[in-house]
ZASE-79950 format. One record per residue (C-alpha): x, y, z. Coordinates in steps of 0.02 Angstrom, whole numbers, plus 50000, padded with zeros to 5 digits. Layout:
BEGIN
XYZ/...
END
This chain:
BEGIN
500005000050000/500885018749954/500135033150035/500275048749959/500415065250085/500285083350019/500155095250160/499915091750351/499065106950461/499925107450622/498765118650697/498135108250849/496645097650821/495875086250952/494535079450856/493685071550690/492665084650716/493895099650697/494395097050518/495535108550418/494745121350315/495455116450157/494765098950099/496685092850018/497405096350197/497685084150345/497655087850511/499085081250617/497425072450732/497055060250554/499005058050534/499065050750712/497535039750678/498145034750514/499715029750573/499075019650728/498025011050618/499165007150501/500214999150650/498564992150736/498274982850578/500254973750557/500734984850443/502734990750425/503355005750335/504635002150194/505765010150088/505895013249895/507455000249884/506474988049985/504864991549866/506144990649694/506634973149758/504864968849795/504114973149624/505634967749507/506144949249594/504814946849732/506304950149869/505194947450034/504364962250135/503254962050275/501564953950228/500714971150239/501794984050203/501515003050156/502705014850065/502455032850130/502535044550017/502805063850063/502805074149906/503375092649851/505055095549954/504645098750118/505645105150252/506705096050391/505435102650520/504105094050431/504665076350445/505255080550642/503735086750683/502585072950577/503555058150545/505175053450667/504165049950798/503425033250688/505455031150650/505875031750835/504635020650890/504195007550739/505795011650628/504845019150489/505505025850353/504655038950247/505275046050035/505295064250039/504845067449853/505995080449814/505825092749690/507605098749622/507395116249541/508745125949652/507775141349692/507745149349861/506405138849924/507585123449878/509085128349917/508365134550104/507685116150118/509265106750060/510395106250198/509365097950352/508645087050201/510375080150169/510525076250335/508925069750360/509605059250215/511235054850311/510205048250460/509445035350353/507545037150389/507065049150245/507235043350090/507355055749960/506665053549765/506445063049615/504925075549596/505485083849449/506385098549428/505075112949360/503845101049435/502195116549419/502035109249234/501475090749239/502075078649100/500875078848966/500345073448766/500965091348725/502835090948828/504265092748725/505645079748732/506805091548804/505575095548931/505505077448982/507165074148975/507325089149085/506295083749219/507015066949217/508925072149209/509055087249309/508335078449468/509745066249438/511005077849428/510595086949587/510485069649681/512005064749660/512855081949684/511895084549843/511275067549927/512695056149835/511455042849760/510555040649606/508425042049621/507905023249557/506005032849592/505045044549492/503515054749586/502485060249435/502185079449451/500605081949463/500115065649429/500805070349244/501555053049133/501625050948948/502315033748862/503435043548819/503945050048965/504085032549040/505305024548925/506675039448937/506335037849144/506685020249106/508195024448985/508805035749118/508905021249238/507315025149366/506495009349405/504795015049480/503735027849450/502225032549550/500415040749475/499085048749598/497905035449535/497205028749696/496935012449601/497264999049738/498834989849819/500034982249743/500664965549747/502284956149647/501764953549463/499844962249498/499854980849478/497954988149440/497804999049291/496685006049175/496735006748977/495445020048960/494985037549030/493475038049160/492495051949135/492115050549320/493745054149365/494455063349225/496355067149332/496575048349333/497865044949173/497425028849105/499015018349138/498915004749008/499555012048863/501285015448950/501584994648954/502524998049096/501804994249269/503164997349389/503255015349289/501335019149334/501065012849521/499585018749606/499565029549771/498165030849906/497665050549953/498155054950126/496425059950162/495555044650127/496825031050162/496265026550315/494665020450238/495425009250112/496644999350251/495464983450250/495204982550083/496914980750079/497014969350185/495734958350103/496564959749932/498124953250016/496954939350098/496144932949953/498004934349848/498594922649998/497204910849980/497484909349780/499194904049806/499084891449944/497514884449823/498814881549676/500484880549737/500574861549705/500384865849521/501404880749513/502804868749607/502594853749465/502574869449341/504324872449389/504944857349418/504504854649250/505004871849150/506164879849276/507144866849368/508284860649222/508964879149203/508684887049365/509004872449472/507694865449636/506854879749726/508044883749886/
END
């Protein structure tokens, strides 16, 4: 399960019922409840190397596991105030989904983000580099390439590591747009299509705009999963946590239901190349 987080009001709030005014906002009272239910629930926060292994060669995670997701560059402060205190006590990490232009804003952010960085817990990816001007039909490839390359650049000058993640600005993807991220060498990419989980070889996509929810990019004609992952909004993740939980239940019975044929299946096509199962 990803998550998604766009801004967090810390103004205090006690209750449900003293919401933010603006609907796109959290309060820091349904970021606690989120996150305890989360926990309540078995989940474990991973990281984008731990989800990369996950999605390209099945390397094991936690049974439920969530990828937090906190986009557009946010300050140290932020993630001290919000997020360490899930680090200190469940060792949860959270991707700070950094946007590279080096304006003032950026440049203000940068150092307590590379040590942030340094510490371990916040794991920074590529947001772009513009980032206001979402990936689209009508981008040029040298805009692409631009807000593909630059972000790479700046990583490696400032944080010493290569993004393998790309945060679609925006929400903004093109085919395109996906095969020079792959060229480039990112290996995910993440949508704000709130589609569903995830699982190893099962990614949930559509081939087809929905007028209902015209934002949603259809993510079939990039025939590229891992480029196009889905994210759950902040503000409504809490209510799809069992659903979750029951796509992971019903994936678990599936298997156990045919794993004696999917063991004589490789016995049969895998074994005399790949050698018995470990």
């Amino acid at each position: 399960m990803t998550i998604m987080f766009h801004s967090i009001n810390d103004t205090p709030s006690d209750s449900i019922n003293n919401p933010t005014p603006d609907p796109n906002q959290m309060s820091e009272f349904r970021l606690r409840t989120l996150m305890n239910k989360l926990h309540d629930e078995g989940f474990t926060a991973i990281n984008t190397t731990q989800m990369v292994g996950f999605m390209e060669h099945n390397a094991k995670i936690p049974e439920r596991s969530v990828l937090l997701v906190v986009d557009d560059r946010h300050y140290a402060h932020y993630f001290d105030i919000f997020f360490r205190q899930y680090w200190t006590k469940y060792g949860w990490p959270v991707v700070n989904a950094w946007i590279s232009l080096d304006d003032s804003t950026g440049l203000a952010a940068l150092p307590d983000n590379i040590a942030l960085e340094n510490e371990g817990w916040v794991d920074h990816q590529a947001h772009g580099f513009i980032h206001n001007i979402p990936i689209g039909p009508d981008s040029t490839e040298a805009y692409i390439l631009d807000e593909l390359q630059k972000p790479i650049d700046v990583f490696q000058q400032y944080f010493h590591k290569k993004p393998i993640a790309v945060i679609w600005p925006g929400g903004g993807f093109t085919p395109r747009a996906a095969v020079v991220a792959r060229q480039l060498g990112y290996r995910l990419g993440f949508t704000i299509n709130p589609r569903g989980p995830v699982m190893f070889n099962w990614v949930p996509l559509a081939d087809t705009l929905d007028d209902q929810r015209p934002i949603w990019i259809p993510e079939g004609p990039v025939k590229d999963p891992l480029m196009v992952l889905p994210r759950y909004w902040d503000t409504d993740a809490i209510t799809h946590i069992n659903e979750v939980i029951q796509v992971g239940h019903e994936a678990s019975i599936y298997a156990e239901n045919n794993k004696a044929t999917e063991l004589d299946y490789y016995d049969i096509v895998c074994a005399p190349q790949f050698g018995p199962i470990p």
